[in-house]
C-alpha positions as CSV (number, residue, x, y, z in Angstrom):
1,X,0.0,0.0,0.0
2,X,3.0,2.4,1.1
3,X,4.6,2.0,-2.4
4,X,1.1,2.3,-4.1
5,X,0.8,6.0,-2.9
6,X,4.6,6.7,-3.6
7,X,3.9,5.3,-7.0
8,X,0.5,7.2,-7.4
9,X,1.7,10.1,-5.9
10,X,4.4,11.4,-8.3
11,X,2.5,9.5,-11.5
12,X,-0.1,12.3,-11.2
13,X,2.5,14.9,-10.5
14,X,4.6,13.6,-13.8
15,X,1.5,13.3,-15.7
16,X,0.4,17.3,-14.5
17,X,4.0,18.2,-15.4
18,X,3.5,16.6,-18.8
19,X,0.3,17.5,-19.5
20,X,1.5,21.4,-19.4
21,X,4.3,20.7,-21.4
22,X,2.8,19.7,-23.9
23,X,4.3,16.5,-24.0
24,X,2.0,13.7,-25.4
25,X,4.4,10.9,-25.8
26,X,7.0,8.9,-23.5
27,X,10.3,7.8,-25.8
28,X,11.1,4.4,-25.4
29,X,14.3,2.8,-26.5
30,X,13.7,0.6,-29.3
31,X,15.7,-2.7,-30.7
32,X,16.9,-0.6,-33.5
33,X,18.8,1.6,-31.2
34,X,21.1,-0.9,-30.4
35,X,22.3,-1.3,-34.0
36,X,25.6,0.1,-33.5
37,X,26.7,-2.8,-31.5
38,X,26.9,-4.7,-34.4
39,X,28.5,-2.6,-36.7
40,X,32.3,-2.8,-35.7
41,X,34.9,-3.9,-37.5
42,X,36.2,-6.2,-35.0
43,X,34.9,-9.3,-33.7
44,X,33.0,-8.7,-30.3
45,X,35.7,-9.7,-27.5
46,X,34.5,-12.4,-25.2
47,X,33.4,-10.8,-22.3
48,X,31.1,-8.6,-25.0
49,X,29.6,-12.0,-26.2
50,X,28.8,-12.9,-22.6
51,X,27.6,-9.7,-21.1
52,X,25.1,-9.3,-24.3
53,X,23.8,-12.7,-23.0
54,X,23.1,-12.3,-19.3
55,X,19.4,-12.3,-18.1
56,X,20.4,-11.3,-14.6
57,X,22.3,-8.5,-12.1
58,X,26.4,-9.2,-13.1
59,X,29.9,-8.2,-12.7
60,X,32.1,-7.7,-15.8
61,X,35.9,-7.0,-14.6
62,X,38.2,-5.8,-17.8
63,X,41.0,-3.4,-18.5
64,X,40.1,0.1,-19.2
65,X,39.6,0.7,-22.9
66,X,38.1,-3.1,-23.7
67,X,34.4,-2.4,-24.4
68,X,33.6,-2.0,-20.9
69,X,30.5,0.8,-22.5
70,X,29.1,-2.0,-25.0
71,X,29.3,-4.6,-23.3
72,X,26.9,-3.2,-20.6
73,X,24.3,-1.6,-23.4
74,X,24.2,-5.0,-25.0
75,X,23.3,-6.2,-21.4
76,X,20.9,-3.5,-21.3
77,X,19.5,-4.6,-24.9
78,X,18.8,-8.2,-23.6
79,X,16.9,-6.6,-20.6
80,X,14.3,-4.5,-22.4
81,X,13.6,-7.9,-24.6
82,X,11.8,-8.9,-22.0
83,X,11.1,-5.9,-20.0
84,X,11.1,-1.8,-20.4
85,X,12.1,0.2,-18.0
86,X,14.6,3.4,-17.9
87,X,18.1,3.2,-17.5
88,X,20.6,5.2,-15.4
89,X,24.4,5.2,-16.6
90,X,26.0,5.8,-13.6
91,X,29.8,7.5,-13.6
92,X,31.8,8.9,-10.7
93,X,32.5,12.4,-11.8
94,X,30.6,15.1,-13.5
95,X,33.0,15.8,-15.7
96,X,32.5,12.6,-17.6
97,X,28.4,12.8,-17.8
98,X,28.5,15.1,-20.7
99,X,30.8,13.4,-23.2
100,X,28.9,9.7,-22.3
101,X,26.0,11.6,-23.0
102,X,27.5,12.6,-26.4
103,X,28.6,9.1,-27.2
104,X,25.7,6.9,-26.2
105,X,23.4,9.3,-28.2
106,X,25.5,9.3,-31.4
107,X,25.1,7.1,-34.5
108,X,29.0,5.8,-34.5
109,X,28.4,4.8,-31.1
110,X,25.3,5.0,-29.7
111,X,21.5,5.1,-29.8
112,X,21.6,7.4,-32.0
113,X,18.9,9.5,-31.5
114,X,19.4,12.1,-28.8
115,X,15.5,12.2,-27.6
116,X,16.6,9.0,-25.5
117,X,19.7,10.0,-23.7
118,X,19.2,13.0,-21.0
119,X,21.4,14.1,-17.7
120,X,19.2,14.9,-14.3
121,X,19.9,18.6,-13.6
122,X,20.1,20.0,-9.9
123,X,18.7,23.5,-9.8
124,X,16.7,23.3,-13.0
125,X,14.9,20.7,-11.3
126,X,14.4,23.1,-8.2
127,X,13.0,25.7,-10.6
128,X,10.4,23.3,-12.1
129,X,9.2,22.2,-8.9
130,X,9.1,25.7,-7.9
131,X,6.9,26.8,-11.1
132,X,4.9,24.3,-10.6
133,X,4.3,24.7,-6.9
134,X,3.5,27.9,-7.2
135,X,0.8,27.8,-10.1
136,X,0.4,31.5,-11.0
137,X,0.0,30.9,-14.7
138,X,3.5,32.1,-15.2
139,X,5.1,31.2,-18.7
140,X,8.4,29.4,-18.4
141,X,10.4,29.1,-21.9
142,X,12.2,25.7,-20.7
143,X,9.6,24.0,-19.4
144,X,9.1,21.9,-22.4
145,X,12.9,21.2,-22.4
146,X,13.1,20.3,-19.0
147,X,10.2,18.4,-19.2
148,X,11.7,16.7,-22.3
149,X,15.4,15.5,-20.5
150,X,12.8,14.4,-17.7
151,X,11.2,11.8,-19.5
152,X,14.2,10.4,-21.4
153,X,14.5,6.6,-20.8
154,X,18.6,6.5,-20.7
155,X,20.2,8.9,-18.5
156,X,23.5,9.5,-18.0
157,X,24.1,10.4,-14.0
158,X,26.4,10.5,-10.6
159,X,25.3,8.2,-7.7
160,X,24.1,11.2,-5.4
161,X,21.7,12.0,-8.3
162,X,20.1,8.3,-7.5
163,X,21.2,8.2,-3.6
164,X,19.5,11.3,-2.5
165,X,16.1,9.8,-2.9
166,X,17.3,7.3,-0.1
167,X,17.6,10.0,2.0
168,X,13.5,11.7,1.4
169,X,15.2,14.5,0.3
170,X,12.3,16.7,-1.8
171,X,10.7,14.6,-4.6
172,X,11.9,11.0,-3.1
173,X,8.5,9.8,-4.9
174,X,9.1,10.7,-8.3
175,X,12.9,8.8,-7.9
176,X,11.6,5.9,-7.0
177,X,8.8,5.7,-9.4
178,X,11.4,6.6,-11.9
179,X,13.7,3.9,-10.2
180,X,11.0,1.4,-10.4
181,X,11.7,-1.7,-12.8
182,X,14.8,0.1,-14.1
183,X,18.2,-0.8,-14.9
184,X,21.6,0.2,-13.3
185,X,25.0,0.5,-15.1
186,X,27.4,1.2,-12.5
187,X,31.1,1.9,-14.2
188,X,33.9,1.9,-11.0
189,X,31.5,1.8,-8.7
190,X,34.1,1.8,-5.8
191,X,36.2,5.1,-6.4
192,X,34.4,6.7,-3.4
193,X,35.0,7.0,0.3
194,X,34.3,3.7,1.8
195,X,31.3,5.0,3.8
196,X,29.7,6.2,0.4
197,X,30.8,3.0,-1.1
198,X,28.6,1.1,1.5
199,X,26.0,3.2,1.5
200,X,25.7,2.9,-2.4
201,X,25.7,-1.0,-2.3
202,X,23.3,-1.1,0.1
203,X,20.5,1.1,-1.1
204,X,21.0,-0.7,-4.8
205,X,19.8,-4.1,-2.4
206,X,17.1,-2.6,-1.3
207,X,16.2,-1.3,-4.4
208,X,16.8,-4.8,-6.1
209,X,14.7,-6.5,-3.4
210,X,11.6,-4.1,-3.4
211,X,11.7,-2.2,-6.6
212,X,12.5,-5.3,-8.8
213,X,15.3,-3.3,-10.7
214,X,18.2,-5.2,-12.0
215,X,22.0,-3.9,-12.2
216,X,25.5,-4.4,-14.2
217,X,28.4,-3.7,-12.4
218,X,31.9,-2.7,-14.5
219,X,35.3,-2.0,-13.5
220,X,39.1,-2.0,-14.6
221,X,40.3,-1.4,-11.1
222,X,38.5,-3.1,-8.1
223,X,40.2,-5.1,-5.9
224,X,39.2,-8.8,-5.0
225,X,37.6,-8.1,-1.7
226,X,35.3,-5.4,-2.8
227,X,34.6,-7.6,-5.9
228,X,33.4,-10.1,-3.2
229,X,31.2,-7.8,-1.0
230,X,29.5,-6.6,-4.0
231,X,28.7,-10.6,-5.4
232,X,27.9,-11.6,-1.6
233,X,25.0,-8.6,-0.9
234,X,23.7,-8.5,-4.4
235,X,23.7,-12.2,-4.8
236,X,25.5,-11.6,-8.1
237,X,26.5,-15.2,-9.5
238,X,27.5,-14.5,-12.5
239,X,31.3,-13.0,-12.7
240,X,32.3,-12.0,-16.3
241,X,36.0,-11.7,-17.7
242,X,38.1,-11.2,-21.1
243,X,39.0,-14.6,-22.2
244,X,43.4,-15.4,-20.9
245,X,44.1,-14.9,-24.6
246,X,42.6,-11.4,-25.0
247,X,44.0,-10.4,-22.0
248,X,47.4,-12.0,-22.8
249,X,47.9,-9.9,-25.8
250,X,46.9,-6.4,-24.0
251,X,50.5,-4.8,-23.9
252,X,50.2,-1.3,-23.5
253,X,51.7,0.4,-21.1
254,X,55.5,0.6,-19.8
255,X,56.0,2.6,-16.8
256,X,58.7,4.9,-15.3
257,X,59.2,6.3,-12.3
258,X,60.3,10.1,-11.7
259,X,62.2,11.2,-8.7
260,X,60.6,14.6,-8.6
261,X,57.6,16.9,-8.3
262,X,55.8,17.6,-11.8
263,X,56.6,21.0,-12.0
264,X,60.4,19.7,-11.8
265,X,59.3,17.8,-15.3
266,X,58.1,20.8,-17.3
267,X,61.5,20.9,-19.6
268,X,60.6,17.0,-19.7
269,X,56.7,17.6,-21.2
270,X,57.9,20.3,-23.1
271,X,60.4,18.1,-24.6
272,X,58.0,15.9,-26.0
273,X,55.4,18.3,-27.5
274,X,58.4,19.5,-29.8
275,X,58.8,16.3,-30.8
276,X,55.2,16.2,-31.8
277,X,54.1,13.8,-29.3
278,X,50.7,13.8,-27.7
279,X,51.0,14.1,-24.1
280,X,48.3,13.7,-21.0
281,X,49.7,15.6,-18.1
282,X,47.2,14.5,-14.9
283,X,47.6,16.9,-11.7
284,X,46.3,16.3,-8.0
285,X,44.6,19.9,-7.6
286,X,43.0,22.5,-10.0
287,X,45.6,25.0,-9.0
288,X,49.1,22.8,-10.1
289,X,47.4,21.4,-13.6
290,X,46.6,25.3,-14.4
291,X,50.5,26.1,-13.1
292,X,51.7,23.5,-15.5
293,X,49.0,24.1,-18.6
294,X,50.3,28.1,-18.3
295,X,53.9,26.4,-18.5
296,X,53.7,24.3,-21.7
297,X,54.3,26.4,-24.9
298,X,51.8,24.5,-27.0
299,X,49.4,26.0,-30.2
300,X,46.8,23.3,-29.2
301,X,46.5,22.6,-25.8
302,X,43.5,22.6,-23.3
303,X,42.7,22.3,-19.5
304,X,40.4,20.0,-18.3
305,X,39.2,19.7,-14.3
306,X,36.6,20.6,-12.1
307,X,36.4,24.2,-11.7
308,X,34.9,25.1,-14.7
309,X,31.2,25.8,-14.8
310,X,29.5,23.6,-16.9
311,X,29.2,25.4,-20.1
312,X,32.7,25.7,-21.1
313,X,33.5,22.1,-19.4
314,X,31.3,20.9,-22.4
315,X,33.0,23.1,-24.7
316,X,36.2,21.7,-23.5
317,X,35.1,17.7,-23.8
318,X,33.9,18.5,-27.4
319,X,37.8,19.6,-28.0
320,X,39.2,16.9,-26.2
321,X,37.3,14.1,-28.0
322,X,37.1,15.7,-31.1
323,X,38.9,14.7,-34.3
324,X,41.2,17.6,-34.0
325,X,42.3,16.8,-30.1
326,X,44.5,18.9,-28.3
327,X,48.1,17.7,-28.3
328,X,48.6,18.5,-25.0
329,X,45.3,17.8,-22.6
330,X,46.2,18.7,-18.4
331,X,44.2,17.8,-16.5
332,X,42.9,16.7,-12.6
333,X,40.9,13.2,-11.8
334,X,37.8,14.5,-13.7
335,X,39.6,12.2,-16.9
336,X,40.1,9.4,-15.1
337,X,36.6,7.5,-16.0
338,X,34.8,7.2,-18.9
339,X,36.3,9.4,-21.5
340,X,37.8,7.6,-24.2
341,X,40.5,9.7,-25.0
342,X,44.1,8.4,-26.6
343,X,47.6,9.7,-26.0
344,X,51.0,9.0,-26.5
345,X,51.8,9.4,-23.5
346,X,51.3,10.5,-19.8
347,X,53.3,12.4,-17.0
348,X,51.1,11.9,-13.3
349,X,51.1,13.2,-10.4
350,X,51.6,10.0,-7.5
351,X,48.0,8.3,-6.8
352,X,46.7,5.5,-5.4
353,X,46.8,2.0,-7.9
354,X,43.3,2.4,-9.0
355,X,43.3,5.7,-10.1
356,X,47.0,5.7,-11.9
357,X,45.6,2.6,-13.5
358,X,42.5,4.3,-14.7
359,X,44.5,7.6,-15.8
360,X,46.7,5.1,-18.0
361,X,43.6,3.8,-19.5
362,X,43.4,7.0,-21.7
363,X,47.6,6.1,-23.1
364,X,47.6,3.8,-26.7
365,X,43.9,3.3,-25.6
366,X,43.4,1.8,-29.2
367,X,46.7,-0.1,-29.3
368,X,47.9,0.5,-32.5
369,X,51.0,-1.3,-31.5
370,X,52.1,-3.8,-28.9
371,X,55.0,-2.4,-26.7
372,X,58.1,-4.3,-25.7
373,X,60.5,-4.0,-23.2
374,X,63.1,-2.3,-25.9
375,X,60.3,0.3,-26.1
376,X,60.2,3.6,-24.2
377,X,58.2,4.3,-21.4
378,X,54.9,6.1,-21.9
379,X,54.0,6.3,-18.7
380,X,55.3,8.4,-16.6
381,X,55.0,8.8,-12.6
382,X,56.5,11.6,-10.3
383,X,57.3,9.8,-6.9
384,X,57.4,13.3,-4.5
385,X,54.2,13.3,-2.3
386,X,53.4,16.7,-1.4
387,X,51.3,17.6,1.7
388,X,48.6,18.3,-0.8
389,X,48.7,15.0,-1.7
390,X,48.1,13.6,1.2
391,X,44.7,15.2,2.0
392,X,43.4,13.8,-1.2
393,X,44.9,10.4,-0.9
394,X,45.8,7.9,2.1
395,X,49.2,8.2,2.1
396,X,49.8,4.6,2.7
397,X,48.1,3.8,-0.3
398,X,50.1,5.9,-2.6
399,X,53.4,5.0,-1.2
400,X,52.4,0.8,-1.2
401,X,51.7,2.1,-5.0
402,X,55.0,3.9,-5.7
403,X,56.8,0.6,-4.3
404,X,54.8,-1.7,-6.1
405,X,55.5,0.3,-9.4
406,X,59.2,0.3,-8.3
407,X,59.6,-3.4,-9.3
408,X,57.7,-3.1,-12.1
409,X,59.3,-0.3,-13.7
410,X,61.0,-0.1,-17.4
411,X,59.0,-3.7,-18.1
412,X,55.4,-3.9,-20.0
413,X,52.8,-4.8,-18.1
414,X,50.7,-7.4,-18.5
415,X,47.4,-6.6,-18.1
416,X,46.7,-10.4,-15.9
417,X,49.3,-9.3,-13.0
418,X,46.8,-6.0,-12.6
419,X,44.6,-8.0,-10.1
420,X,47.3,-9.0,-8.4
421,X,49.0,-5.6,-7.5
422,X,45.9,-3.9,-6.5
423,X,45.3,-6.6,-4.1
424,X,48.2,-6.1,-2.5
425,X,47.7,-2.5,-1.8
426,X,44.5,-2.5,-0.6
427,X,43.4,-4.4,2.6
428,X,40.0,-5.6,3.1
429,X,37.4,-3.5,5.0
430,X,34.5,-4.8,7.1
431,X,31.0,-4.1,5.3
432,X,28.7,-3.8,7.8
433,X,31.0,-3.9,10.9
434,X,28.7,-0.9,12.7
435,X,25.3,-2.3,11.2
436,X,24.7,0.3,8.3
437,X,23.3,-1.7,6.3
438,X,20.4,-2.3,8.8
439,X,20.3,0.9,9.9
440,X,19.9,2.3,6.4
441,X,17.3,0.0,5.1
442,X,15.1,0.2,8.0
443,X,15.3,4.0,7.0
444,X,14.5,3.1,3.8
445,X,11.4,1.0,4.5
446,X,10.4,4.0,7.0
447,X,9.9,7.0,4.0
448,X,6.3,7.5,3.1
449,X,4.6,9.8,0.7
450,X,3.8,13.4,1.2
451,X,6.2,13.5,4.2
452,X,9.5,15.9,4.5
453,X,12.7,14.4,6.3
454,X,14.8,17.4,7.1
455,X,16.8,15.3,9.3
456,X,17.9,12.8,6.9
457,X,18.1,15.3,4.5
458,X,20.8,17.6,6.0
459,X,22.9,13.7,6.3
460,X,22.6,13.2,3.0
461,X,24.4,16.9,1.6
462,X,26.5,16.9,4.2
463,X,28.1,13.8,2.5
464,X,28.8,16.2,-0.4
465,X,32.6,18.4,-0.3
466,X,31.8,20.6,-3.1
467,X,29.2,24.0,-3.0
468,X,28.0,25.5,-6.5
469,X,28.9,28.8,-6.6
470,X,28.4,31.6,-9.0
471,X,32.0,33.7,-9.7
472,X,31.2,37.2,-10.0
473,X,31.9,38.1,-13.5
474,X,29.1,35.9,-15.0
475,X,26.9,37.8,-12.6
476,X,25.3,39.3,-15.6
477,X,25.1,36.1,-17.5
478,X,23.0,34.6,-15.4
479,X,21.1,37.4,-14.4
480,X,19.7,37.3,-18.1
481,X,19.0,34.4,-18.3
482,X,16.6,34.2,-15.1
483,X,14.6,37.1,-16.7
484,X,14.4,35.1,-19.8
485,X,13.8,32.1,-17.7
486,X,16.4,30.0,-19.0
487,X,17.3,28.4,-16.3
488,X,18.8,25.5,-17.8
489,X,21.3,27.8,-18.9
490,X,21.6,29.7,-15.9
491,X,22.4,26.9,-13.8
492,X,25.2,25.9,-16.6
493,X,27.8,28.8,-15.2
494,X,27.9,27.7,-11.5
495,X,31.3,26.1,-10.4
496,X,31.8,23.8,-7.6
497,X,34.6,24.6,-4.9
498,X,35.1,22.5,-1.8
499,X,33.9,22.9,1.4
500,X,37.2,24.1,2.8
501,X,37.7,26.7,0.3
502,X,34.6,27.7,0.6
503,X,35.4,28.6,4.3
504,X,38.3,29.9,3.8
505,X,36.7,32.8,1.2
506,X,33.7,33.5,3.1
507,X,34.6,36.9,3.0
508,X,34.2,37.0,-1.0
509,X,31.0,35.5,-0.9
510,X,27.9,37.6,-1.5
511,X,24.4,36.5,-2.5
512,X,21.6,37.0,-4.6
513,X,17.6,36.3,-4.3
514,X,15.4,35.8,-7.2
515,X,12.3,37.5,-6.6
516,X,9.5,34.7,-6.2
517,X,12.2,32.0,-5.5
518,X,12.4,31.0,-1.8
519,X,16.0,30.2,-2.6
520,X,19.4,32.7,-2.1
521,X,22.8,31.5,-4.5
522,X,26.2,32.6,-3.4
523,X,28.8,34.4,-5.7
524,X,32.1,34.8,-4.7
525,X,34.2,37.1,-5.6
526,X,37.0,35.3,-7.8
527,X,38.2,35.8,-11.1
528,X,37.3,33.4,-13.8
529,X,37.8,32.8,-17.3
530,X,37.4,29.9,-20.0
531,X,40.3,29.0,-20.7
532,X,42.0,28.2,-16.8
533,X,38.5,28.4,-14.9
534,X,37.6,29.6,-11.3
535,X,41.1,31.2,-10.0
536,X,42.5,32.2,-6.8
537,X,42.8,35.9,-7.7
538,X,40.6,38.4,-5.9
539,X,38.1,40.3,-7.5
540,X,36.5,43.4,-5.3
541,X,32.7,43.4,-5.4
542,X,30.9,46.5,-6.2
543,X,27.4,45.2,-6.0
544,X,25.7,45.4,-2.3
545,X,25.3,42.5,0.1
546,X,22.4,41.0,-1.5
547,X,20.8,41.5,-4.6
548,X,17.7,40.7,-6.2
549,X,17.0,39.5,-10.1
């Protein structure tokens, strides 16, 4: 009964949404879309074969750039045979949404039609509820475009997009109608904090048990353990692997270790763009891959991390995965997953195993040619941990990484040791040592419809470091477009800076109301352009305290 009034709840509120849109027909995806699949010039690789055949939840385990994205949309085909339902794409950073979107959409390699494949967006979403709410016969120019990414039965999302309905934050009912009967494609589903790594596992066992939805699991980097807690609580059976052979000939990567900080390497990178190499530079932080981007003489170069606003980080991804790519791309951990991106070769920053293996993933991604051990390095690995570092990363972890690379320096790695080192660096954890899982899914069974959970709401963002804020020189921007009511694009030019820094320039934060809008958004008063993004440079603010659009 409790889920019947979830379910009939937000089906009336979708339908009313709908209904003043304009919207008289729900895109499904169709057999047809899945064309592309078979339209390579290669023969399917085995775990391809095997995925495109499971009827049930799985786990595929490959290297990174071995059809890891087809083989869990052929999975996805085989589901909707039987049974439609949406889908959610789920990837760990925002900065690889937009270019999935792109892809699974296209005709090469995708859908290929982009009425199926839509992102969930934050604030717009806020602003629909809120025109909706408030019923005053306003006219709002994006509401059939919001309305339209809404419906979409593929979309392309983070976990917290999913998660927060766990928590009854505003709307819970429409997520889980949405949710209902649908299909999970989780890709590296464990590059989180262990606590959100938990909690994530959990609620999709819940969801499997009461909402009947069905998940694939993918990843280049797990280790064993967690591969283990996620088979032993989702009751996944079916583990799915490249054939020895396919993984036997994978011989991409050579790695070398350098006894330095990467600004100490810039004569070294700049070496190699003169050669006409192209060269990935990955940095820790936003601030040291905009240092070294600044320090590369380079006519086609571009900087790629997290504190751009969304506009120009789409801007950016279109040049990066364009025919015409940059030779040299810098950037921070927002290319480690998901964007399928080739280069020569890459200088890093010291990391954990997982995610140095995932930022080699995007070097001779295509393998035009097997490497040897006469061959140069192309991966490249400063060893200096900087305090910085070390508030990103466990320490431990990186240095049990440096160490492990140490022996396996100036060799090419097989691709079948892989498993091997990352279990070695990571010791198990205890899933449900403080009875989480309990504790959450007694929550979950708790949440009924038409009730607010302030409590559990306030849990849930404070699991989030970053706050959107609006830098002050696109004040203007998106000032015009709230008159216009464009707030799809309005809510494009909001960056995200962490919690700490977001203390630490309180002083430069102002804010500003829109009128009608129970809701304030902060600016702050840092410079910002497109080409390096949100800065550390002061800007003075001339508006007052607060203002009002």
């Amino acid at each position: 009964e409790k889920f019947q009034n979830i379910f009939l709840s937000a089906s009336l509120s979708i339908c009313d949404h709908n209904a003043s849109a304009g919207i008289k027909n729900i895109p499904i995806i169709q057999e047809e879309n899945f064309a592309f699949l078979y339209n390579k010039k290669h023969e399917p690789y085995h775990h391809q074969k095997i995925s495109w055949r499971e009827d049930d939840n799985a786990l595929l385990i490959a290297p990174t750039g071995q059809g890891k994205t087809e083989s869990s949309l052929g999975w996805l085909q085989n589901q909707l045979k039987k049974r439609q339902g949406r889908a959610f794409y789920i990837l760990p950073f925002t900065a690889s949404i937009n270019a999935m979107t792109k892809r699974v959409s296209s005709i090469k390699d995708g859908f290929g039609n982009e009425e199926l494949v839509g992102l969930l967006h934050g604030k717009a979403k806020f602003f629909i509820d809120e025109y909706y709410e408030k019923k005053d016969g306003q006219s709002l120019r994006d509401l059939i475009d919001i309305n339209k990414k809404i419906i979409k039965p593929f979309k392309v999302v983070t976990p917290f997009q999913i998660l927060k309905w766990a928590f009854g934050v505003k709307g819970f009912e429409k997520g889980f109608t949405e949710l209902a009967g649908s299909y999970l494609i989780f890709d590296e589903i464990h590059i989180y904090d262990r606590e959100l790594f938990r909690r994530i596992l959990f609620f999709i066992e819940w969801l499997i048990e009461k909402l009947e939805v069905k998940v694939f699991i993918m990843t280049a980097t797990m280790p064993s353990f967690m591969q283990n807690h996620i088979k032993e609580i989702l009751n996944i059976t079916n583990e799915i692997r490249p054939s020895k052979a396919e993984i036997l000939k994978i011989k991409r990567h050579k790695i070398k270790l350098l006894d330095s900080t990467i600004n100490e390497q810039i004569d070294f990178i700049q070496s190699k763009i003169d050669l006409g190499k192209s060269v990935l530079v990955v940095c820790n932080t936003v601030a040291q891959a905009q240092e070294i981007y600044e320090a590369i003489r380079c006519n086609n170069k571009t900087l790629l991390h997290s504190g751009f606003n969304a506009k120009d980080r789409t801007q950016k991804e279109k040049e990066v995965q364009s025919d015409d790519k940059p030779q040299l791309l810098v950037g921070t951990q927002a290319i480690e997953v998901s964007l399928d991106i080739d280069y020569d070769l890459i200088v890093t920053e010291p990391a954990p195993l997982d995610a140095l293996l995932q930022r080699f993933g995007r070097v001779n991604r295509r393998e035009l040619r097997s490497l040897t051990n006469i061959d140069e390095a192309n991966c490249f690995v400063t060893t200096e941990i900087e305090d910085v570092h070390k508030i990103i990363y466990d320490k431990t972890l990186i240095e049990n990484t440096l160490t492990a690379l140490e022996k396996k320096q100036d060799i090419v790695i097989n691709e079948d040791i892989v498993q091997s080192l990352l279990d070695k660096i990571y010791e198990s954890i205890t899933l449900n040592e403080d009875k989480l899982r309990e504790k959450f899914q007694a929550y979950l069974d708790n949440l009924y419809p038409f009730s607010t959970y302030e409590e559990s709401k306030e849990e849930f963002f404070s699991q989030f470091d970053g706050i959107e804020v609006l830098p002050t020189e696109l004040f203007e921007q998106f000032a015009e477009h709230i008159k216009k009511q464009q707030y799809l694009e309005a809510e494009k030019l909001f960056v995200s800076i962490s919690k700490k820094k977001y203390m630490s320039k309180k002083d430069l934060v102002t804010f500003v109301e829109i009128n009608g809008i129970k809701k304030v958004f902060p600016l702050i008063g840092l410079k910002y352009n497109n080409e390096l993004g949100l800065l550390n440079e002061e800007i003075e603010i001339t508006q007052s305290r607060k203002l009002f659009i």
